[in-house]
C-alpha positions as CSV (number, residue, x, y, z in Angstrom):
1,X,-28.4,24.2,14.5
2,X,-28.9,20.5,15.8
3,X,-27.4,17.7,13.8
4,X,-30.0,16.6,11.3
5,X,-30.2,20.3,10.2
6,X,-26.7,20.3,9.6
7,X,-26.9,17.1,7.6
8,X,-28.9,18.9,4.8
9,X,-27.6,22.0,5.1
10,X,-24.2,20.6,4.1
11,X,-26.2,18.7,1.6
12,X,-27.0,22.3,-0.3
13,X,-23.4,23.5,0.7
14,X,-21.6,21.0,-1.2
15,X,-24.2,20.5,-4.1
16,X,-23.3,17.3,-5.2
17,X,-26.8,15.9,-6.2
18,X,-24.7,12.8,-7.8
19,X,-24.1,11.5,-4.0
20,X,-28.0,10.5,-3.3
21,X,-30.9,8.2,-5.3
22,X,-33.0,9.3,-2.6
23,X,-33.1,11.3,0.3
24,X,-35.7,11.4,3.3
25,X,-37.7,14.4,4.3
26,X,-35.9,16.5,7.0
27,X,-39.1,16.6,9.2
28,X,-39.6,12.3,8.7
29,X,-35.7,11.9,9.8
30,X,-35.7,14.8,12.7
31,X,-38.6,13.0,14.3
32,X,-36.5,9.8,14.1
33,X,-33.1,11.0,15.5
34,X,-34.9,12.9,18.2
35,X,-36.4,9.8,19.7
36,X,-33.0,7.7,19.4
37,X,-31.8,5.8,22.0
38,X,-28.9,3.7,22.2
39,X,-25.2,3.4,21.4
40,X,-25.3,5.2,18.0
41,X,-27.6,7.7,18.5
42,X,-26.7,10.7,17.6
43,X,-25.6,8.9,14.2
44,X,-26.6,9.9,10.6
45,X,-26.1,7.0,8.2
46,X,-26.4,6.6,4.4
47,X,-26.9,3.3,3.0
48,X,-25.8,2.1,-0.7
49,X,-28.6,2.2,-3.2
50,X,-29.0,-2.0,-3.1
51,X,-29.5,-2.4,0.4
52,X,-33.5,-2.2,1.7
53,X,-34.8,0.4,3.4
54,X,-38.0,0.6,4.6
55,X,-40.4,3.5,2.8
56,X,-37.5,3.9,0.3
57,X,-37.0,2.3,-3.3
58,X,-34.2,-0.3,-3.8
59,X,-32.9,0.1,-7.5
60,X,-29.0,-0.6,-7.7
61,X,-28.8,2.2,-9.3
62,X,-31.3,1.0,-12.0
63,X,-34.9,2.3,-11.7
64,X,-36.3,-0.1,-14.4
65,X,-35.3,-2.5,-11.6
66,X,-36.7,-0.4,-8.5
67,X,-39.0,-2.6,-5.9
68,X,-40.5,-1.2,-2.7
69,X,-38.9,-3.3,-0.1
70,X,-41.6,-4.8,2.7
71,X,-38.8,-4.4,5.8
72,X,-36.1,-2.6,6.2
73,X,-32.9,-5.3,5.4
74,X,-31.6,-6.9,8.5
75,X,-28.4,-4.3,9.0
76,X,-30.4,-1.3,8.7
77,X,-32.6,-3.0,11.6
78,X,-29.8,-3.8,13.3
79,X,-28.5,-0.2,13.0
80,X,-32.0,1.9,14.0
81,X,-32.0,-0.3,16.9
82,X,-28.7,0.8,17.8
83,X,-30.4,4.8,17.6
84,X,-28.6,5.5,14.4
85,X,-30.8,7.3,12.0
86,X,-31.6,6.8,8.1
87,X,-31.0,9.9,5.8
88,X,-31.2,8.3,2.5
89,X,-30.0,5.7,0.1
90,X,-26.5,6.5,-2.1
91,X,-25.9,6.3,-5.7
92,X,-23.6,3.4,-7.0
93,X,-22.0,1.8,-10.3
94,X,-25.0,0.1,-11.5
95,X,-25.7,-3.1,-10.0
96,X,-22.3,-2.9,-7.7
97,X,-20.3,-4.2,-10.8
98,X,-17.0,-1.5,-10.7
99,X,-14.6,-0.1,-9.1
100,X,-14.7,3.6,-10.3
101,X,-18.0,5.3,-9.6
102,X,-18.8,6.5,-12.7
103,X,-21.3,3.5,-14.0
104,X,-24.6,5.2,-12.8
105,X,-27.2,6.8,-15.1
106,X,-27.5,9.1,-12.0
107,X,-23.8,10.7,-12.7
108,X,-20.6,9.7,-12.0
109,X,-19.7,10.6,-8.4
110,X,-17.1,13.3,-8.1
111,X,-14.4,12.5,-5.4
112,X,-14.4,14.2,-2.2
113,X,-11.4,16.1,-2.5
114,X,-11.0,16.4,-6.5
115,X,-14.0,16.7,-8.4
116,X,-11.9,15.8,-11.3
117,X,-11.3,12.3,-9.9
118,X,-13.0,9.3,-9.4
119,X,-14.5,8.5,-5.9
120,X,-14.1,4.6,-6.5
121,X,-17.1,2.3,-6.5
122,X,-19.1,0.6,-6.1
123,X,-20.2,2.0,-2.8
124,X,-19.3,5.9,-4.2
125,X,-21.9,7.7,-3.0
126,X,-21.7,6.4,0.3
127,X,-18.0,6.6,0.7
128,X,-18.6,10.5,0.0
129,X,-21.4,11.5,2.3
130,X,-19.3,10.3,5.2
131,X,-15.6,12.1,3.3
132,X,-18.0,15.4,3.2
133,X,-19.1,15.6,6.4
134,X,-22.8,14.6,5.5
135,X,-23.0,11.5,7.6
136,X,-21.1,9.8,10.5
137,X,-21.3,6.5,9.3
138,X,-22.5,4.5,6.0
139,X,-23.1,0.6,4.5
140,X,-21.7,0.1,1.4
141,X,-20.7,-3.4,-0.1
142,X,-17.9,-5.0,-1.2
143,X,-17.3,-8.0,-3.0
144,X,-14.3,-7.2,-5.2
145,X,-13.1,-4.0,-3.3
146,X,-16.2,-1.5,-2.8
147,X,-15.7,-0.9,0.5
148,X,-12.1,-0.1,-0.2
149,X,-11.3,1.4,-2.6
150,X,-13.1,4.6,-2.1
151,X,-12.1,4.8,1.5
152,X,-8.7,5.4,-0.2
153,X,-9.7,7.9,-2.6
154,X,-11.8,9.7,-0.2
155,X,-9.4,9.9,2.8
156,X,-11.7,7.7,5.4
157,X,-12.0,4.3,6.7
158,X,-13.1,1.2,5.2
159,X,-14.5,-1.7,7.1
160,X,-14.7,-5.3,5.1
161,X,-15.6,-7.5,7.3
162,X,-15.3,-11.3,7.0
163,X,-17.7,-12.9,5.0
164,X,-21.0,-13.7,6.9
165,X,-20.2,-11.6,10.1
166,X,-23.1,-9.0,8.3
167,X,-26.1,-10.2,7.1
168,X,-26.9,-9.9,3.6
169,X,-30.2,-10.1,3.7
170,X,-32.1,-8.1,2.1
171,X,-29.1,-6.7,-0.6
172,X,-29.6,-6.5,-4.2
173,X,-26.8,-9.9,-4.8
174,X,-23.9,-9.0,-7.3
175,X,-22.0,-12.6,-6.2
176,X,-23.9,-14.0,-3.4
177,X,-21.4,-16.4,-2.4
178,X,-18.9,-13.6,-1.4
179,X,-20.7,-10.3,-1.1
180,X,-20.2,-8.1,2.3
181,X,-21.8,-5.3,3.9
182,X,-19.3,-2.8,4.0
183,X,-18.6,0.1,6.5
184,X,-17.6,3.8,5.8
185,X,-16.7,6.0,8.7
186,X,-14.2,9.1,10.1
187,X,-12.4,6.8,12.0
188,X,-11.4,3.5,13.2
189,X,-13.0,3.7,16.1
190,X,-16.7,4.9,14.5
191,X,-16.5,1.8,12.2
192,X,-15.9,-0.5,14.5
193,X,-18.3,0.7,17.0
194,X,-21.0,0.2,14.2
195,X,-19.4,-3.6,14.0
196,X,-20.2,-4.5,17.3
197,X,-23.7,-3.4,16.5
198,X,-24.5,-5.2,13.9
199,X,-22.8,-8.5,14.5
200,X,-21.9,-11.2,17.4
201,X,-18.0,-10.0,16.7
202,X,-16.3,-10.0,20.9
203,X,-14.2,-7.7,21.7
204,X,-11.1,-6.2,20.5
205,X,-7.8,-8.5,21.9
206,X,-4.8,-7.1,23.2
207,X,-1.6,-7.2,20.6
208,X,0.8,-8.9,21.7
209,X,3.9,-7.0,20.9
210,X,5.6,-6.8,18.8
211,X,3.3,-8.3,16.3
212,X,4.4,-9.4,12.9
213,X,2.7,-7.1,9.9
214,X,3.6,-8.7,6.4
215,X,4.8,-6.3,3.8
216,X,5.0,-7.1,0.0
217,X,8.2,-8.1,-1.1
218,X,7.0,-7.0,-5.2
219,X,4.2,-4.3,-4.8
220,X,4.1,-3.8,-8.4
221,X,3.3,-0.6,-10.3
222,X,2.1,1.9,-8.3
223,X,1.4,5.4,-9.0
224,X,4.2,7.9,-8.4
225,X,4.7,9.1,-5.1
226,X,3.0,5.9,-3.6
227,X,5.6,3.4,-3.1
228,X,7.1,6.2,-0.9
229,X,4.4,6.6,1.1
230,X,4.0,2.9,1.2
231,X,7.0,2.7,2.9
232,X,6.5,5.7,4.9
233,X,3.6,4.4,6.6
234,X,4.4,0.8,7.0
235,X,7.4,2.8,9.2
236,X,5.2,4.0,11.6
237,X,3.2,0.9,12.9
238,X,4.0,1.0,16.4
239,X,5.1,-2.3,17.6
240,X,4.7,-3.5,14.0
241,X,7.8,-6.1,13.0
242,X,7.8,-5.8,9.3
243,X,8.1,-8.7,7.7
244,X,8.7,-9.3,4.1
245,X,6.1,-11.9,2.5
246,X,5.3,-13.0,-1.3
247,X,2.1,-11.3,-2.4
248,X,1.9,-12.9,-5.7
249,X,-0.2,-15.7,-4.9
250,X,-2.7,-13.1,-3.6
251,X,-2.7,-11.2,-6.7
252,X,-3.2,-14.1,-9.0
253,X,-6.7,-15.1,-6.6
254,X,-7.1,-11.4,-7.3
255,X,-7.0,-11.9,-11.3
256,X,-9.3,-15.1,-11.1
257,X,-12.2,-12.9,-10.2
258,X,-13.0,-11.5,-13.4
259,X,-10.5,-13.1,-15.4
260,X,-12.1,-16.4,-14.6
261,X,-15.3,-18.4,-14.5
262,X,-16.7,-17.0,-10.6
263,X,-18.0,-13.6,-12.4
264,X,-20.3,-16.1,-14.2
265,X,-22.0,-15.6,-10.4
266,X,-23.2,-12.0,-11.4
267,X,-24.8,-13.3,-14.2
268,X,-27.0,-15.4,-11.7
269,X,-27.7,-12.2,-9.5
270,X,-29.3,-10.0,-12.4
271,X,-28.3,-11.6,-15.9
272,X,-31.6,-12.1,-16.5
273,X,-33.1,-9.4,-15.9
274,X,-30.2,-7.4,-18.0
275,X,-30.9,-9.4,-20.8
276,X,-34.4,-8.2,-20.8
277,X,-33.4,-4.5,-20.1
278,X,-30.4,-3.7,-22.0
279,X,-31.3,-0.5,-23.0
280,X,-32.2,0.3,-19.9
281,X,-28.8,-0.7,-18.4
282,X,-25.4,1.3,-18.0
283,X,-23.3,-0.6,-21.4
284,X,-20.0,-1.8,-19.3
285,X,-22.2,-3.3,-16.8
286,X,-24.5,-4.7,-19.3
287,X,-21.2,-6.0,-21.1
288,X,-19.6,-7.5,-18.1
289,X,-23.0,-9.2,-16.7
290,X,-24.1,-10.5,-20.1
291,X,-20.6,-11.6,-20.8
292,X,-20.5,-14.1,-17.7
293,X,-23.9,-15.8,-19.2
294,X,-21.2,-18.2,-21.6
295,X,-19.2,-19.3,-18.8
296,X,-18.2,-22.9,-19.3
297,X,-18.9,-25.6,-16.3
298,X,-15.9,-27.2,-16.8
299,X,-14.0,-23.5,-16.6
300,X,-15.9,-23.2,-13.1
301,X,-14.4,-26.4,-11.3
302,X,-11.2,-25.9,-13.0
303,X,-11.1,-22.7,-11.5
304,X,-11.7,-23.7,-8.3
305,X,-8.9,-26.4,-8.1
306,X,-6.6,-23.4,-9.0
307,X,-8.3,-21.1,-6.3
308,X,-7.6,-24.1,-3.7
309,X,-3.8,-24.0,-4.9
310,X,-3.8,-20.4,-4.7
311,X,-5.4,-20.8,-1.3
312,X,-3.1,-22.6,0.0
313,X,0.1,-21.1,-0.7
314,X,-1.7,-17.7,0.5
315,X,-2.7,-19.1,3.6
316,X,1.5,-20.3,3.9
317,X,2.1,-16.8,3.9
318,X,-0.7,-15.5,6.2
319,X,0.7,-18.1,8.5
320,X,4.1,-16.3,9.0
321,X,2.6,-12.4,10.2
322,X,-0.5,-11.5,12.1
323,X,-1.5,-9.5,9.1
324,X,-0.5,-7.9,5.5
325,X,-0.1,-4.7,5.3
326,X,-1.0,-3.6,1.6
327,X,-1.5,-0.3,-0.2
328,X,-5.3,-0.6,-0.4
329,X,-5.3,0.3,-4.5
330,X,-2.6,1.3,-7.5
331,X,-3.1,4.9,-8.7
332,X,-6.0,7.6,-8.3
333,X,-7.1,7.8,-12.1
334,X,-9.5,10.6,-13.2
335,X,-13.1,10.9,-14.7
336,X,-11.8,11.2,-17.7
337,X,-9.5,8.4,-18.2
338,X,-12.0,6.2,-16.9
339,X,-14.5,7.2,-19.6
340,X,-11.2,7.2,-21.9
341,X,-10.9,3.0,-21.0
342,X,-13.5,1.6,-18.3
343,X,-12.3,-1.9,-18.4
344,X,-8.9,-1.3,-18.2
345,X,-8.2,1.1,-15.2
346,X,-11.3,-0.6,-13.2
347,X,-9.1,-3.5,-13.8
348,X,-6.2,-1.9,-11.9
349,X,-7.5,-1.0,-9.1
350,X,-8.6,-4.5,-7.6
351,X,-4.8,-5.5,-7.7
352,X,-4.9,-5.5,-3.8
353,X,-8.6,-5.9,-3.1
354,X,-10.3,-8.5,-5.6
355,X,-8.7,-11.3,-3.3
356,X,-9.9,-10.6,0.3
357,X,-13.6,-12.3,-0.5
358,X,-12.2,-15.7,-2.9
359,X,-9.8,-16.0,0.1
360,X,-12.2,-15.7,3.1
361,X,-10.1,-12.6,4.6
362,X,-11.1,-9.8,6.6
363,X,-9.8,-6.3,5.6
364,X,-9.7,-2.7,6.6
365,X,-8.9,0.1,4.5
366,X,-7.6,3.1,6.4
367,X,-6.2,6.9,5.4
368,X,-2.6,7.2,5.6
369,X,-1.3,10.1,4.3
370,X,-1.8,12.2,1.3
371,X,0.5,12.2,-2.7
372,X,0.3,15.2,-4.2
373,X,-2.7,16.7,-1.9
374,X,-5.0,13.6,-2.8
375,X,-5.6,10.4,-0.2
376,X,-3.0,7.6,-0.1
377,X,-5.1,4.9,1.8
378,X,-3.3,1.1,3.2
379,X,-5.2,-2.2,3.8
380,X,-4.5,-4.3,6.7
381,X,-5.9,-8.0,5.6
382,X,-6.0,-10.9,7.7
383,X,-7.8,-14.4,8.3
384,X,-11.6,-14.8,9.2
385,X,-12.7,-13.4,12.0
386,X,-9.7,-11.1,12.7
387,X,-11.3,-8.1,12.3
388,X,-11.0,-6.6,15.7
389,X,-7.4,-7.1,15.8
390,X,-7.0,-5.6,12.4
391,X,-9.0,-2.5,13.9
392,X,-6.8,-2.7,16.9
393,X,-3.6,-2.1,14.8
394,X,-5.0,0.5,12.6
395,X,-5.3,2.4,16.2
396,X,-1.4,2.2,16.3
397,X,-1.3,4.0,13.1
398,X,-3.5,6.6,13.6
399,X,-2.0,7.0,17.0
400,X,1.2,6.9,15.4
401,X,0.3,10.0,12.6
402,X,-1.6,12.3,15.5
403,X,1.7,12.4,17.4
404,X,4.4,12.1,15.3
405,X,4.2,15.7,13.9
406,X,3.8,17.2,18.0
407,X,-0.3,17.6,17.0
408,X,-2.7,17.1,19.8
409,X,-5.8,14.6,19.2
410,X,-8.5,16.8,17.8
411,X,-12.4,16.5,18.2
412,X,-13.6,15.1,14.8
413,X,-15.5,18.2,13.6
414,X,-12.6,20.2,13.7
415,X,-11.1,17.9,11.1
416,X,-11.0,19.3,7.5
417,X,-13.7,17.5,5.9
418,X,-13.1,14.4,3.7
419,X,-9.8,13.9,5.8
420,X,-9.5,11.1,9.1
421,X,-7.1,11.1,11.4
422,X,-4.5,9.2,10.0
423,X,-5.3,11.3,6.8
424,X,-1.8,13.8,7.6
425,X,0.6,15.0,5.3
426,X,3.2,12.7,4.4
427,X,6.0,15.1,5.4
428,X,9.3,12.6,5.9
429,X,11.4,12.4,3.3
430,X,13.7,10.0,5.1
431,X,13.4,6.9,7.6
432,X,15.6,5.9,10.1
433,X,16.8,2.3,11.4
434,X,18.6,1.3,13.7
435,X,21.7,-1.1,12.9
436,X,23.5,-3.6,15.6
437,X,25.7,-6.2,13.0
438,X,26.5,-6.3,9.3
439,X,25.0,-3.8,8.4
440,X,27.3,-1.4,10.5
441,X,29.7,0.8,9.0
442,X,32.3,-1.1,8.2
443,X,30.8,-4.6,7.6
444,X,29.9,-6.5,4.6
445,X,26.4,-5.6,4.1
446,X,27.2,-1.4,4.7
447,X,26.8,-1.1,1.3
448,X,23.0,-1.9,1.2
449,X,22.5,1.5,3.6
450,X,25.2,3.4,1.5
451,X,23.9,2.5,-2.1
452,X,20.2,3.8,-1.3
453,X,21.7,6.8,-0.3
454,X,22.0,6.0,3.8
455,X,23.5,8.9,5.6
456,X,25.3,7.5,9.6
457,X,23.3,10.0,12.3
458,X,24.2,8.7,15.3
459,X,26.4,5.9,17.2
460,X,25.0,4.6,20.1
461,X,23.7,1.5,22.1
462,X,20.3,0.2,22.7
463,X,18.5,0.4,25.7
464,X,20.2,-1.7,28.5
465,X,17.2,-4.9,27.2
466,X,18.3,-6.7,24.8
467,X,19.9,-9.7,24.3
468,X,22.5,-10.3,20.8
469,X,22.9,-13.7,19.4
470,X,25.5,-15.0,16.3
471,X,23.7,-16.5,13.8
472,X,24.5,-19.2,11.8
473,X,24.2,-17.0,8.3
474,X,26.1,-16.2,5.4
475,X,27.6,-13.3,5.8
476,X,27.6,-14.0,9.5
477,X,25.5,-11.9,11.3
478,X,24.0,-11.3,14.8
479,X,20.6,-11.8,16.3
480,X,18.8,-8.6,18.4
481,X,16.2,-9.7,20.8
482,X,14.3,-7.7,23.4
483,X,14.6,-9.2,26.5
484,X,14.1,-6.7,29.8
485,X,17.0,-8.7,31.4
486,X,19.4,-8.0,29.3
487,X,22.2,-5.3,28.4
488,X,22.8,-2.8,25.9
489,X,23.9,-3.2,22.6
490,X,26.3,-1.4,19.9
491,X,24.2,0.3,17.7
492,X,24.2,2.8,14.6
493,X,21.4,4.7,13.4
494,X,21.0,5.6,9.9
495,X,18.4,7.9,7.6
496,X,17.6,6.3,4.4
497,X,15.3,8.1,1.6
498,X,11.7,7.1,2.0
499,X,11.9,6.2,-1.7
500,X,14.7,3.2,-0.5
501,X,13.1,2.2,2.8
502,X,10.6,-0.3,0.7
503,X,12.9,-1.7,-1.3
504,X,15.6,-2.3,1.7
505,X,13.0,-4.2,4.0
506,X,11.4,-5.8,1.0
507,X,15.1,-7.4,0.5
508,X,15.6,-8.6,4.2
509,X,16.1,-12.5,4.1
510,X,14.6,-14.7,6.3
511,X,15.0,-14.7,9.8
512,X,16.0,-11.2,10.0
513,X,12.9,-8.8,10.3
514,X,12.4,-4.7,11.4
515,X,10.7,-4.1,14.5
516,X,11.0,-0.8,16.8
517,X,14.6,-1.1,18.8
518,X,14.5,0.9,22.1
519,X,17.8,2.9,22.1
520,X,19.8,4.3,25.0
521,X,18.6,7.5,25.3
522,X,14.4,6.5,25.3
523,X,13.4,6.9,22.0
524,X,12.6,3.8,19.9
525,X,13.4,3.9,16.1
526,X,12.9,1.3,13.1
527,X,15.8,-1.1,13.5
528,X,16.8,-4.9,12.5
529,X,15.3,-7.6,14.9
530,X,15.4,-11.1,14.6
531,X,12.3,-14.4,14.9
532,X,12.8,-16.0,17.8
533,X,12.8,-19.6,15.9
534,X,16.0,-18.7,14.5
535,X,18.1,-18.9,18.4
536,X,17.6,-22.4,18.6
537,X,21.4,-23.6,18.9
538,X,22.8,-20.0,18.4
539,X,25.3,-18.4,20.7
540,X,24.3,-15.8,22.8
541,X,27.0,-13.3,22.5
542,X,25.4,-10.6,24.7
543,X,28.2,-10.0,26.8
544,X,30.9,-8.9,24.3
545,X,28.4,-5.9,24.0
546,X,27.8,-5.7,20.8
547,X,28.8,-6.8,17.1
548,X,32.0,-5.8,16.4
549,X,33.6,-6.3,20.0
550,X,32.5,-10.3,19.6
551,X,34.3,-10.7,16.0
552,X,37.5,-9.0,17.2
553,X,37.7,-11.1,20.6
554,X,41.0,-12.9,21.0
């Protein structure tokens, strides 16, 4: 059975009908993929319901507002000149306003994994064609979080690029000035391959390593299990220095979307027409849309002076990390409780998403785990334009996840469906670190292990290249920097719950950080580190060999 046969028999295998507006005919797309040529052939792809394609109706997810497009939009150009191959356009909350999946007078799209669940919007039926094995790739869009959010409820990967490195052209607007063309795929690699396609972005860099990955110091509510596996993740970045960071000013950008006057930009997009259709038009959207119509001026420019404030302190933090590591939502909320309270849980879920666009960030959402058998998904953000390097250290993860548990990589279609690579069990249930001053049994700062329920495995030393400094802190402590010339170091490594590892890092004061320590016997665990700007004028105490040895010298 060749691919495009397999496409729609899967189609009647998994019988959700709620995935597609409209679908091509098998013989129209076989003809197509069999004359392919180029990098993605060999590709299916689905394409959210307000992006053009050629021969097929663009409606939003509104046929009163269905057009027959002249040209295929600039992407999917972009894309069948690549040899990817069309199989139809996705359903969508209406008009791409929501985060849920269930705004659609075509049905609410079921997730993936649990029917009973949402699949997140507003790109839902895309996100699910590619979870169910239906297509290898698919364009979505995201201007608050669409091309997110249900990567994380659907176990795959979610490619926001920055703002203008995808054409819009030729996409049904819901705020012009900061939608995206979103990407859906299996894995990293799939996504990013469909990038380079369809923009000028060069090459991934090299990471320098270790690189600095920002990690909330206040996620915030999160559904249960998820600050666990938060932490849990965050733990396995190789080469990753965590680094605690205030998210705050990123989540007040993130309330000013809808809270303030820039949703009065959807009412430009299709207010109009809304007002003119209402019965024809799903009532939240309608509601939201027609809503933004009253938006004072003078609310408009004052919300931009507080964006530019916002901005700015954002930016502050940005500067300190190479990238944010977030969880990509807050909770995995049911059909029912949306229907129960649309505004509200919508509301919720953009904590960690509504932000990226107002602030000009790129951002990839990527599997991570699973809570209780459903997908726990993680965001890396960072500036404009980063988005190779963001892709680059989503590879660390999912390198990270495929050999941590002894697994051998695995071709894709022997993957259980609607799960990625990185997409594994979180089985740990504690994380380790490696300690080298006052935090050693003994010293002031023990307690902080002890309290969160630390448990002492193993004393030991470093590997023989590192180099220890005294630091000018209160409680005095030592500075641990890798340098090949150097010696080994005293060192302790302890297991603390998964549950405390968030909070412990989150509490880490400036300049100490967690990056992966080398120890003596080759392995490399979690461990306390130290920025480099803090050894200006400090004593290198190397040669005592470690902590303890240099405050008990004579």
């Amino acid at each position: 059975m060749n691919r495009v046969s397999q496409a729609y028999e899967r189609i009647r295998q998994v019988d959700r009908p709620e995935i597609w507006i409209d679908l091509r005919p098998q013989d129209e797309v076989q003809a197509e993929f069999a004359a392919a040529r180029g990098p993605l052939a060999g590709k299916l792809v689905a394409v959210k319901g307000n992006i053009d394609v050629a021969g097929l109706p663009t409606t939003a997810a509104c046929p009163a507002y269905a057009y027959q497009p002249s040209a295929d939009a600039p992407v999917i150009a972009q894309l069948r000149a690549a040899g990817a191959v069309v199989l139809g356009t996705t359903n969508m909350d209406q008009f791409a306003t929501g985060l849920v999946g269930t705004r659609s007078p075509h049905g609410a799209v079921r997730n993936a994994i649990d029917p009973a669940r949402v699949s997140g919007g507003s790109s839902s039926g895309s996100a699910v064609a590619v979870a169910l094995g239906i297509v290898d790739i698919a364009l979505g869009t995201d201007t608050a979080g669409s091309g997110r959010v249900p990567a994380a409820f659907n176990g795959i990967v979610g490619l926001k690029p920055t703002y203008g490195l995808i054409s819009t052209d030729g996409v049904v607007p819901a705020c012009r000035s900061l939608d995206c063309v979103s990407i859906f795929a299996r894995t990293v690699r799939e996504a990013s391959q469909a990038l380079a396609c369809v923009s000028a972005q060069p090459p991934a860099p090299v990471l320098p390593l270790p690189y600095r990955l920002g990690v909330p110091s206040d996620l915030g509510a999160l559904a249960p299990g998820w600050a666990e596996a938060f932490a849990a993740a965050a733990s396995r970045f190789a080469g990753a220095t965590l680094v605690p960071i205030d998210i705050s000013p990123f989540v007040a950008v993130a309330r000013l979307l809808y809270e303030g006057s820039f949703v009065a930009e959807r009412y430009t997009a299709v207010g109009e027409f809304i007002d003119a259709h209402r019965s024809e038009v799903d009532p939240t959207v309608a509601a939201i849309i027609s809503s933004a119509r009253d938006v004072p001026a003078h609310k408009f420019f004052r919300d931009q002076e507080e964006l530019a404030r916002l901005d700015s302190l954002a930016a502050a933090q940005l500067d300190l990390v190479d990238a944010l590591l977030i969880p990509t939502t807050v909770e995995h909320p049911t059909i029912a409780e949306v229907e129960a309270d649309p505004i509200g849980v919508n509301a919720r879920l953009g904590r960690f998403t509504n932000f990226a666009n107002l602030l000009g960030l790129a951002a990839l959402a990527i599997p991570a785990g699973t809570v209780d058998g459903l997908p726990f998904g993680v965001s890396l953000v960072g500036k404009a334009f980063t988005d190779n390097t963001l892709a680059a250290m989503a590879e660390q993860l999912t390198s990270a996840d495929t050999h941590a548990h002894g697994e051998e990589p695995r071709d894709e279609a022997s993957r259980p469906a609607g799960l990625g690579r990185a997409a594994t069990q979180v089985r740990a249930k504690t994380a380790q670190i490696a300690v080298v001053g006052a935090h050693l049994t003994g010293q002031p700062l023990n307690n902080e292990l002890v309290s969160r329920g630390g448990v002492l495995t193993q004393q030991t030393k470093t590997a023989p290249a590192y180099r220890l400094y005294a630091l000018d802190t209160v409680p005095p402590k030592p500075g641990l920097v890798r340098d090949l010339a150097g010696a080994a170091v005293e060192a302790e490594v302890w297991e603390l719950p998964v549950a405390e590892f968030g909070s412990f890092v989150a509490a880490l004061p400036s300049p100490m950080a967690i990056g992966k320590v080398e120890l003596a016997d080759g392995t490399w665990v979690p461990g306390f580190t130290c920025e480099r700007h803090a050894l200006t004028g400090a004593e290198e105490i190397t040669s005592y060999g470690g902590w303890r040895a240099y405050l008990n010298r004579g």
